[in-house]
C-alpha positions as CSV (number, residue, x, y, z in Angstrom):
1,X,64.3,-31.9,62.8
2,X,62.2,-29.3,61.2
3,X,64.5,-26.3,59.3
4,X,62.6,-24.3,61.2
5,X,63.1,-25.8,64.6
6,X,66.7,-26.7,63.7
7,X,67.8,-22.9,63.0
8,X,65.7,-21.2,65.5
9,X,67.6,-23.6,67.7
10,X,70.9,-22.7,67.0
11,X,70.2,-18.8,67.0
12,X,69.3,-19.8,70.5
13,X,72.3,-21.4,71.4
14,X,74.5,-18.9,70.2
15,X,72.6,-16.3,72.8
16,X,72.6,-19.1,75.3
17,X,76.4,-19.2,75.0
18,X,76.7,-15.5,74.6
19,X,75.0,-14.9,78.0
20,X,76.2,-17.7,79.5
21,X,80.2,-16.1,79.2
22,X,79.1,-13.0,79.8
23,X,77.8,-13.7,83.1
24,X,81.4,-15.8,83.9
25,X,83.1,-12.7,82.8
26,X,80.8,-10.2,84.6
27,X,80.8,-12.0,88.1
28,X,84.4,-12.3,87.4
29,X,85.1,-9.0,87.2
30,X,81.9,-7.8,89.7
31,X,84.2,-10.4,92.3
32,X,87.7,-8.6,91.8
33,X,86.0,-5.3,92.7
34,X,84.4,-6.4,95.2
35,X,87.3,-7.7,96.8
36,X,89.3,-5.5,96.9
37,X,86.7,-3.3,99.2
38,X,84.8,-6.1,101.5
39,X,86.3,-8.9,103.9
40,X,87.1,-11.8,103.2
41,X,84.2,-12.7,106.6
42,X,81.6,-10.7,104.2
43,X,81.8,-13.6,101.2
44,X,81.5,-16.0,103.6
45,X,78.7,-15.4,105.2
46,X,76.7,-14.5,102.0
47,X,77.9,-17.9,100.9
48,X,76.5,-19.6,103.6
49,X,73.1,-18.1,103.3
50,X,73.5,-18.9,99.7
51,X,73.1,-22.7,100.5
52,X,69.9,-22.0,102.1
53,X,68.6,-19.8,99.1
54,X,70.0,-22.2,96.4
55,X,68.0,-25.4,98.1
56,X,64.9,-23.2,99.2
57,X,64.7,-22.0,95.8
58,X,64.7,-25.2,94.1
59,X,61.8,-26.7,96.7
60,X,59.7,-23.6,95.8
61,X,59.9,-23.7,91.9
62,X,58.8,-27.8,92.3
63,X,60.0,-28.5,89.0
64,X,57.4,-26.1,87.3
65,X,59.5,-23.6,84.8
66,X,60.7,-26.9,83.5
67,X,57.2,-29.1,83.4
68,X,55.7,-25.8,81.5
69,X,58.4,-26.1,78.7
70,X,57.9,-29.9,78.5
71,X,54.4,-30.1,77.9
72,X,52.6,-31.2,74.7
73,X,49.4,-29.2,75.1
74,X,49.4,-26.2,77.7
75,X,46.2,-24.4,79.4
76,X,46.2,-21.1,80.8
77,X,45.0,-22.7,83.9
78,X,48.4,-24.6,84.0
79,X,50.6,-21.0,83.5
80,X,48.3,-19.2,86.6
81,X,48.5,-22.6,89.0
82,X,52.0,-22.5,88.4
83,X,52.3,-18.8,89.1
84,X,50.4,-19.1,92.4
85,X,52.2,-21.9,93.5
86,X,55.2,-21.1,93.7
87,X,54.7,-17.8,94.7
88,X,52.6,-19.4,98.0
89,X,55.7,-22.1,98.5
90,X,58.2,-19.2,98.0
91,X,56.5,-16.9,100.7
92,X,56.0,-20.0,103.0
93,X,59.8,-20.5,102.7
94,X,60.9,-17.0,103.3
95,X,58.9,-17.3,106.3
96,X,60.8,-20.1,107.5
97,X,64.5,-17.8,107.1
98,X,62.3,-15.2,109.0
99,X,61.6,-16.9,111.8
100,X,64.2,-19.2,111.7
101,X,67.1,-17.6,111.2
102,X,68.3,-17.2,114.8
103,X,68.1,-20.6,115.1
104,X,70.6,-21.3,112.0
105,X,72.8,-19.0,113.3
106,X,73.1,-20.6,116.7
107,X,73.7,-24.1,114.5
108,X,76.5,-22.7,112.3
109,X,77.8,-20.4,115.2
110,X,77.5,-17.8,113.2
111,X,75.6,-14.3,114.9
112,X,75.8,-12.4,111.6
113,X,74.3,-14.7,109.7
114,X,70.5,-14.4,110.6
115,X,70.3,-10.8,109.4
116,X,71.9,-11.5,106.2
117,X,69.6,-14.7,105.6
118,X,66.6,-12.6,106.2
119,X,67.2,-10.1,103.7
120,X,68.6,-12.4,101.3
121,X,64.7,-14.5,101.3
122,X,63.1,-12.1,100.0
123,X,65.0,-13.8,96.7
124,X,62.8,-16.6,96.8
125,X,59.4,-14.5,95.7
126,X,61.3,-11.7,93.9
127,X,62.1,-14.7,91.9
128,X,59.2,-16.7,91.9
129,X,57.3,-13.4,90.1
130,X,59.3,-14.5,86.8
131,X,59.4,-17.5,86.5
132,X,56.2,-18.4,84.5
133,X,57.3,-15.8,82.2
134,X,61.1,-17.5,81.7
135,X,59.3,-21.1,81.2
136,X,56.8,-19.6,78.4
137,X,60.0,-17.9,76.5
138,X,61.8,-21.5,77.1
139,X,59.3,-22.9,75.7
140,X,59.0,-21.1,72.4
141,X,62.5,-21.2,72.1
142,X,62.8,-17.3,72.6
143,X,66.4,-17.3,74.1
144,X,67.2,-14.3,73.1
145,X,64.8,-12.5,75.3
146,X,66.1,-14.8,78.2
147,X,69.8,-14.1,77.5
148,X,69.2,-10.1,77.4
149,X,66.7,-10.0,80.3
150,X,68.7,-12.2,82.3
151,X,71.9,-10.5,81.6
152,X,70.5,-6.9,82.2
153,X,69.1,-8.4,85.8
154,X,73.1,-9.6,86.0
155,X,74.5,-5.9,85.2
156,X,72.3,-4.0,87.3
157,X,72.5,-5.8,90.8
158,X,76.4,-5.9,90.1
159,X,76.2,-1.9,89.6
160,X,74.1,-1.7,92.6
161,X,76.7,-4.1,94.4
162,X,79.8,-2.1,93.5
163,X,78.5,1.1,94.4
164,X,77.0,0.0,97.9
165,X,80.7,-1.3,98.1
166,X,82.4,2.0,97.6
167,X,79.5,3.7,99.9
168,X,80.9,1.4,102.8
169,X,78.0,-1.0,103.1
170,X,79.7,-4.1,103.8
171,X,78.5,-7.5,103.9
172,X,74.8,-5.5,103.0
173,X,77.0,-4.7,99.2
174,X,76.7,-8.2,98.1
175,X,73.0,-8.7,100.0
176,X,71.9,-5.5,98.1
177,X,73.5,-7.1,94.8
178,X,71.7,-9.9,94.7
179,X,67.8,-8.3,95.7
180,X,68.5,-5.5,93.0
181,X,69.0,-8.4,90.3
182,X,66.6,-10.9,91.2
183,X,64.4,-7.6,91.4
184,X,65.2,-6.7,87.8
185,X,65.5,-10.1,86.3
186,X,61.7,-10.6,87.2
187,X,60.3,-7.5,86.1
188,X,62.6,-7.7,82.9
189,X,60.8,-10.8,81.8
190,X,57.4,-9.8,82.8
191,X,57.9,-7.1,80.3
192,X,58.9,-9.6,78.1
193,X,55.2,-11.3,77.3
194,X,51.8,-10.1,77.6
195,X,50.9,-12.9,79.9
196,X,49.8,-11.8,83.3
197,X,47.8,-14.7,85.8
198,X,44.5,-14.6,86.6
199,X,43.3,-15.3,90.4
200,X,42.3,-18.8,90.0
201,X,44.4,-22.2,90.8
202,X,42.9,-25.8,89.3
203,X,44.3,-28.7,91.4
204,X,43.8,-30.9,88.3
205,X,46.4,-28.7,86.7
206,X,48.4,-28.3,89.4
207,X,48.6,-32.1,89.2
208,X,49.9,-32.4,85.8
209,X,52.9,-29.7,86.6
210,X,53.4,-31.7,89.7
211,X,53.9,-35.2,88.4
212,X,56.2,-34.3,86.0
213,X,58.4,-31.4,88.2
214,X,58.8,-33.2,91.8
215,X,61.1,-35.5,90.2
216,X,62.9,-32.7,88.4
217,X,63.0,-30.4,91.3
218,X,64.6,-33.5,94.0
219,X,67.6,-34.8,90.8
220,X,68.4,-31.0,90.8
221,X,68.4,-31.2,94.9
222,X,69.9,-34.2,95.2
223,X,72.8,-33.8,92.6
224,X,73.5,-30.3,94.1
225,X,73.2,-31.6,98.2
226,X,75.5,-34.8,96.8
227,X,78.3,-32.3,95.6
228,X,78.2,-30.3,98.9
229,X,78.5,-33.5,101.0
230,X,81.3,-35.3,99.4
231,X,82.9,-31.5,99.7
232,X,82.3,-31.9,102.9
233,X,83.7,-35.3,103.6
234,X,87.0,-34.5,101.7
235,X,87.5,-31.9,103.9
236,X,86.2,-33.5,107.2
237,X,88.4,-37.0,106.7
238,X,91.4,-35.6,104.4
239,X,91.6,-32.0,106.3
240,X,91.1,-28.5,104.6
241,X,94.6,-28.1,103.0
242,X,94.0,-31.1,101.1
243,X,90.4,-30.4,100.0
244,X,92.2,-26.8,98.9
245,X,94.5,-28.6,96.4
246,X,91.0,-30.9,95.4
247,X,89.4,-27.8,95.3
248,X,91.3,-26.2,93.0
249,X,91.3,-28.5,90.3
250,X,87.6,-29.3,90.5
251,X,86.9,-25.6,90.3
252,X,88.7,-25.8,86.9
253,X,86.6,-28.9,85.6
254,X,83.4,-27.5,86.8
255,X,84.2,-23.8,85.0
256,X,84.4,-24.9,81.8
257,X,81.6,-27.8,82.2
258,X,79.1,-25.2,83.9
259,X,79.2,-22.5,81.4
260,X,78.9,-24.9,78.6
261,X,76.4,-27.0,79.9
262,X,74.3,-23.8,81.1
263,X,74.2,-22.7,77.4
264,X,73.7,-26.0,75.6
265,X,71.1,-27.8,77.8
266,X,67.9,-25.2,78.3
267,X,68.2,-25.0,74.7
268,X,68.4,-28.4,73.8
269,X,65.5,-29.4,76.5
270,X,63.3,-26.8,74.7
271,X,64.3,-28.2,71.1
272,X,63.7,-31.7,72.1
273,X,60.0,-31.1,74.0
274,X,59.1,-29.7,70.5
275,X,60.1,-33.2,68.7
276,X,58.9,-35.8,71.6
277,X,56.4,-37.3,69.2
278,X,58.8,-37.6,66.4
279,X,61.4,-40.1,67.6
280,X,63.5,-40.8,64.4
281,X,64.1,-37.0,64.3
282,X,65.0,-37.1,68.0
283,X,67.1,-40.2,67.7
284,X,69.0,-37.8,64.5
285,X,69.4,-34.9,66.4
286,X,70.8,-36.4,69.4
287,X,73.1,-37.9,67.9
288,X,74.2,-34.8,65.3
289,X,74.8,-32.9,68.9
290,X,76.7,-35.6,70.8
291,X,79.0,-35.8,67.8
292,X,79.4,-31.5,68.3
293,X,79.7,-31.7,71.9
294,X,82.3,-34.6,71.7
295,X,83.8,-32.6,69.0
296,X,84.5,-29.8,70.9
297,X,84.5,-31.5,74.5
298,X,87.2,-34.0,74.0
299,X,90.3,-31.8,73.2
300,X,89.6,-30.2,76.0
301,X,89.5,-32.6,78.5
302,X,92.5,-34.1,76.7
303,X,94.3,-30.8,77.0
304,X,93.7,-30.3,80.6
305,X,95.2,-33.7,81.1
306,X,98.6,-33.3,79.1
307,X,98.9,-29.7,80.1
308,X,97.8,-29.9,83.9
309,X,101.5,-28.7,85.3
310,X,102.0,-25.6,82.9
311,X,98.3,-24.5,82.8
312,X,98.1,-24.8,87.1
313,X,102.0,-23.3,87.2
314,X,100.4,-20.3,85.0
315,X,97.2,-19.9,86.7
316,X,98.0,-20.3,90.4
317,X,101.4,-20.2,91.0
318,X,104.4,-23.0,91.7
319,X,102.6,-23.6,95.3
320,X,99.8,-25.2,93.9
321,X,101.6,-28.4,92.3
322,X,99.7,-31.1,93.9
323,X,96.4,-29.9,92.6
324,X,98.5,-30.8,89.0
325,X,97.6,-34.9,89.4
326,X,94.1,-34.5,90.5
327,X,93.5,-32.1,87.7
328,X,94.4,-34.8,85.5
329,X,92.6,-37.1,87.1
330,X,89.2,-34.6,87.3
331,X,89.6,-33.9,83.7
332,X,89.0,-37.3,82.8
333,X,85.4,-36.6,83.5
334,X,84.9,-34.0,81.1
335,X,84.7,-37.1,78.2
336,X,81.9,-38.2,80.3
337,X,80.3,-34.7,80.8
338,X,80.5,-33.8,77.2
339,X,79.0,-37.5,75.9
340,X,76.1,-37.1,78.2
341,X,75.7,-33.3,77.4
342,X,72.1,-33.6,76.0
343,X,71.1,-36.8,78.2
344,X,69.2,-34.9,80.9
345,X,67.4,-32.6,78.0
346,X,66.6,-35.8,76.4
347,X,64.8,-38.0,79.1
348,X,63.0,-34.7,80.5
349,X,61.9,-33.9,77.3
350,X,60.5,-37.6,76.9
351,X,58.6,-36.7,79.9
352,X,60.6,-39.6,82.4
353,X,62.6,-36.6,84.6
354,X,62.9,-40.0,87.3
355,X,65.8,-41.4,85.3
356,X,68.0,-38.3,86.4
357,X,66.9,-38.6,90.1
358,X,67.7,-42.5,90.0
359,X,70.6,-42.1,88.7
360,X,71.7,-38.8,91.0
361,X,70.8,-41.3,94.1
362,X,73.4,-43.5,92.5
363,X,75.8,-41.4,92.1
364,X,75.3,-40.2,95.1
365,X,75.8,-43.6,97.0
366,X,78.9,-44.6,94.9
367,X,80.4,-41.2,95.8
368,X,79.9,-41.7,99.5
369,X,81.4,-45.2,99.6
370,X,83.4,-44.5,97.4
371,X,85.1,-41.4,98.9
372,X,84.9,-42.7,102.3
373,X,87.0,-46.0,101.4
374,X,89.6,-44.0,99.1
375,X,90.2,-41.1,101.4
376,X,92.8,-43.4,103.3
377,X,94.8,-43.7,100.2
378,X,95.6,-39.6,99.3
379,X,93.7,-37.6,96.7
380,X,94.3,-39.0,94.4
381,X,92.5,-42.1,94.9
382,X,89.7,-39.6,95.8
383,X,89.8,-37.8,92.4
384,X,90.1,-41.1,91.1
385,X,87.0,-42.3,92.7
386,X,85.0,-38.7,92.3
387,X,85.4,-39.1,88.3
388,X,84.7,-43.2,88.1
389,X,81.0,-43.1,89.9
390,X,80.4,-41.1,86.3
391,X,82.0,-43.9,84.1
392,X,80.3,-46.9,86.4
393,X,76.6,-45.6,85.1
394,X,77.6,-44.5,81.6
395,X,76.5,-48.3,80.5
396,X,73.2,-47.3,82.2
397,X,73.0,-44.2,80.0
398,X,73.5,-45.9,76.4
399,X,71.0,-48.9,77.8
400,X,68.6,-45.9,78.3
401,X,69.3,-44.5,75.1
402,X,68.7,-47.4,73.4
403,X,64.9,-48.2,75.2
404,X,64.2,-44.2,74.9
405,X,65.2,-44.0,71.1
406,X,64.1,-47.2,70.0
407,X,68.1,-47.4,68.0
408,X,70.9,-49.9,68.3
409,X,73.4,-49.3,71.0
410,X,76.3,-48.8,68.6
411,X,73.9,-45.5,67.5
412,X,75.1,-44.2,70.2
413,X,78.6,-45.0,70.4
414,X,79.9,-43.7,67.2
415,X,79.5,-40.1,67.8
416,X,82.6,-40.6,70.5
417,X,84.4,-42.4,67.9
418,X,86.6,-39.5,65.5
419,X,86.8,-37.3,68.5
420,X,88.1,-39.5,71.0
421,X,90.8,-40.7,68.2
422,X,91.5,-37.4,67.1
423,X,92.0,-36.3,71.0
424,X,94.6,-39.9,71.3
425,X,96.4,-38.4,68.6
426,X,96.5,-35.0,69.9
427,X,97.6,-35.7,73.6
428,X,100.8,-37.7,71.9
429,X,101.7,-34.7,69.5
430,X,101.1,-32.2,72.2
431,X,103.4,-34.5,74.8
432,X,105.9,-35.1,72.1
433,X,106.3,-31.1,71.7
434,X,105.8,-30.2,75.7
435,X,109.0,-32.6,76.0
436,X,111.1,-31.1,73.0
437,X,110.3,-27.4,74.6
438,X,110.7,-28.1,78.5
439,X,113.6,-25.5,80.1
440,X,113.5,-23.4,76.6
441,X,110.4,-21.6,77.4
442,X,108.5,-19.9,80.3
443,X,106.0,-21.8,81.6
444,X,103.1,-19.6,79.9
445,X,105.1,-19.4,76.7
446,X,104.8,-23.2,76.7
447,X,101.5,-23.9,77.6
448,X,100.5,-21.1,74.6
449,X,102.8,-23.0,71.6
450,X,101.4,-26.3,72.8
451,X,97.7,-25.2,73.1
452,X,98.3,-23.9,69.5
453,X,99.9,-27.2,68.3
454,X,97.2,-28.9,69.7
455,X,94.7,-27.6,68.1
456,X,96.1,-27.5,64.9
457,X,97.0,-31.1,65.2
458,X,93.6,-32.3,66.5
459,X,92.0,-30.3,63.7
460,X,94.2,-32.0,61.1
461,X,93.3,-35.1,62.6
462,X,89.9,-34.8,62.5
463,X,90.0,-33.7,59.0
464,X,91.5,-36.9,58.0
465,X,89.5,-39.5,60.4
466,X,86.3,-38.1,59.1
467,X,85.5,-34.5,56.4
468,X,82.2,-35.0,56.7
469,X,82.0,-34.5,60.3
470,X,84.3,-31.0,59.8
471,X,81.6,-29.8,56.8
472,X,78.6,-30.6,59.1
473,X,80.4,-28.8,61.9
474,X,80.9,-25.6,59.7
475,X,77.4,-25.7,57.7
476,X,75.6,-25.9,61.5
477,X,78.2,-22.6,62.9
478,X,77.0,-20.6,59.8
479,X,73.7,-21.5,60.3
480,X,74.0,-20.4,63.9
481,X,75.8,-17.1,63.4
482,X,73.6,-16.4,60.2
483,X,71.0,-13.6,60.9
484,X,67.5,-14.5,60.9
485,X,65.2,-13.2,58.0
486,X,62.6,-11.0,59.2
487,X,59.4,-12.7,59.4
């Protein structure tokens, strides 16, 4: 990678990250006031129209914002197509909650619902209006623009949220939260550039966007519509306490994955549409990030495994112990998530977005069988089942790699290698000491002196498996935090 390319990446990443757990800490703190002044009826039904938003929304963008970034040569024809487009699609859409939302409401049962939907479509071209803008900031790896534009969009609808909460608006708090930052997001990021579309759409253009972002748009659809369904069965076949207990520990997983991922993979999509005609330096820098990502991935999974019964104990309370085995169990996937963490960016980037759909529909299928069979045996056969439809494609995924990348398959492999030892060596330190201190601590006073020893141990462990790793890590931090010189 280019020392150009390779810093302004990281200075990205670090703003990624930055926004990305500052918008974890502000909705968590936006939530617990809103809480405490609106039903709980009021979440749910914003919820509920939230499904409808989340999949309108990701029919009306088709895959653009991402096929803009991706593209080796870009007209201005393609930026106003895709402007036009989407705004068109998003109208068409909100017309649809218009006129169908008494119909929805019937189908859920749910009278308060219509009213709520309506309002909450006018997202879909609020959002639509910055999108071009986000794609050409993506594109020239300008994350910091993103992170503070997003993040002020974040701040203000919460505001507006809070304080239509403590003026007694209800359910219309959180609907009023979420038009004020779409609202603000947008214009924020058409302030951004000096881009503004012309009146004009080319259907050859809108071609090129369109073979490249269907398939993008229907992985993201059918990943997020698989999720929701196996939810659904859990809780249909197994009962709602149970999915409560599965519920809890997924939520936990999926935390720490979804920040993560949210910061690491715009940026690394960006980085790698810059270097798809240089595959040697793509091959290097995959592999320089999977060893990162497994670095820092690893220990954690491994600690959510060892330290499942303190750290639920802590969190939730003593009433929550049978979410403790399928935590275990749901952590196992995080060595997954965090080996595949640029695999996504990587194909996309290569301009082949139908490897994600194929392998979503697979996932998909395996879940569906899969759950449906092991629901009969508990959850944890479920959990079991939910985390091994990742491991039964991850063979797919290093073939993949090896045909994308044009490298050996053990390339691919040896980034896992340190980490996963260092983590073996961790979980039976960290076991050894959890044993030693059971009944002399508090449970919080436990899981603190073995999160400490853990870390200390993996760290020394790593340090002795493999220095260079440790120096590469620190010399690509300081590049990261280092401040840019002025141009």
């Amino acid at each position: 990678m280019a020392v150009g390319l390779r810093e302004r990446s990281l200075r990205a990443l670090v703003w990624s990250a930055s926004e990305s757990f500052a918008q974890v800490a502000l909705s968590f703190a936006t939530f617990l006031a809103l809480a405490r002044m609106l039903e709980p009826p009021d979440f749910g039904i914003v919820a509920l129209a939230g499904v409808f938003i989340f999949f309108f929304g990701a029919i009306a963008n088709l895959g653009f914002t991402e096929a803009i970034v991706q593209r080796r040569e870009l007209d201005p024809e393609h930026l106003d197509t895709s402007f036009w487009a989407t705004i068109g699609i998003s109208l068409a859409l909100m017309a649809i909650c218009l006129l169908g939302a008494d119909v929805f409401a019937r189908w859920l049962g749910e009278p308060a619902f219509a009213p709520v939907l309506r309002w909450l479509s006018l997202t879909l071209p609020l959002n639509a209006l910055g999108n071009v803008q986000l794609a050409q900031l993506r594109r020239d790896i300008r994350f910091r623009e993103v992170s503070v534009r997003s993040l002020t969009g974040r701040t203000i609808g919460s505001i507006v949220g809070v304080g239509a909460a403590v003026a007694g608006m209800g359910v219309w708090s959180l609907v009023a939260q979420q038009l004020a930052g779409s609202l603000i997001r947008s214009a924020a990021l058409a302030l951004a550039i000096p881009w503004r579309p012309k009146a004009r759409m080319s259907l050859r253009h809108f071609r090129d966007l369109w073979k490249f972002g269907y398939r993008t748009s229907a992985s993201h659809i059918v990943v997020a519509a698989g999720e929701q369904l196996l939810t659904l069965m859990i809780g249909g076949l197994a009962g709602s306490v149970a999915l409560g207990y599965f519920t809890v520990g997924l939520r936990m997983v999926e935390l720490i994955r979804s920040v993560i991922a949210s910061a690491v993979q715009n940026v690394a999509f960006s980085t790698f549409s810059r270097m798809q005609d240089d595959l040697a330096a793509m091959q290097r820098t995959y592999q320089q990030s999977t060893r990162i990502s497994c670095l820092f991935g690893f220990p954690i999974g491994t600690g959510m495994i060892v330290l499942a019964g303190p750290l639920v104990t802590t969190l939730f309370g003593a009433k929550w112990t049978e979410s403790i085995p399928l935590l275990q169990i749901l952590a196992a996937g995080m060595f997954f998530n965090f080996y595949t963490m640029f695999f996504s960016s990587l194909h996309r980037a290569l301009g082949r977005p139908e490897i994600g759909l194929y392998l979503a529909i697979v996932v998909l299928v395996l879940g569906v069988v899969g759950v449906g069979v092991a629901v009969g045996w508990g959850l944890v056969a479920v959990s079991a089942v939910w985390v091994g439809r990742m491991f039964a494609i991850l063979p797919v995924i290093v073939l993949v790699l090896h045909r994308l990348l044009h490298a050996p398959v053990e390339a691919f492999l040896r980034p896992a290698v340190t980490p996963a030892t260092a983590s073996a060596v961790m979980a039976a330190g960290v076991t050894a000491i959890a044993w030693q201190l059971e009944g002399t601590l508090p449970t919080a006073g436990l899981l603190a002196v073995a999160t400490a020893a853990g870390a200390v141990i993996y760290g020394t462990a790593v340090w002795l498996l493999s220095p260079d790793l440790v120096r590469f890590t620190a010399k690509t931090l300081r590049t990261a935090i280092r401040p840019a010189h002025p141009s």
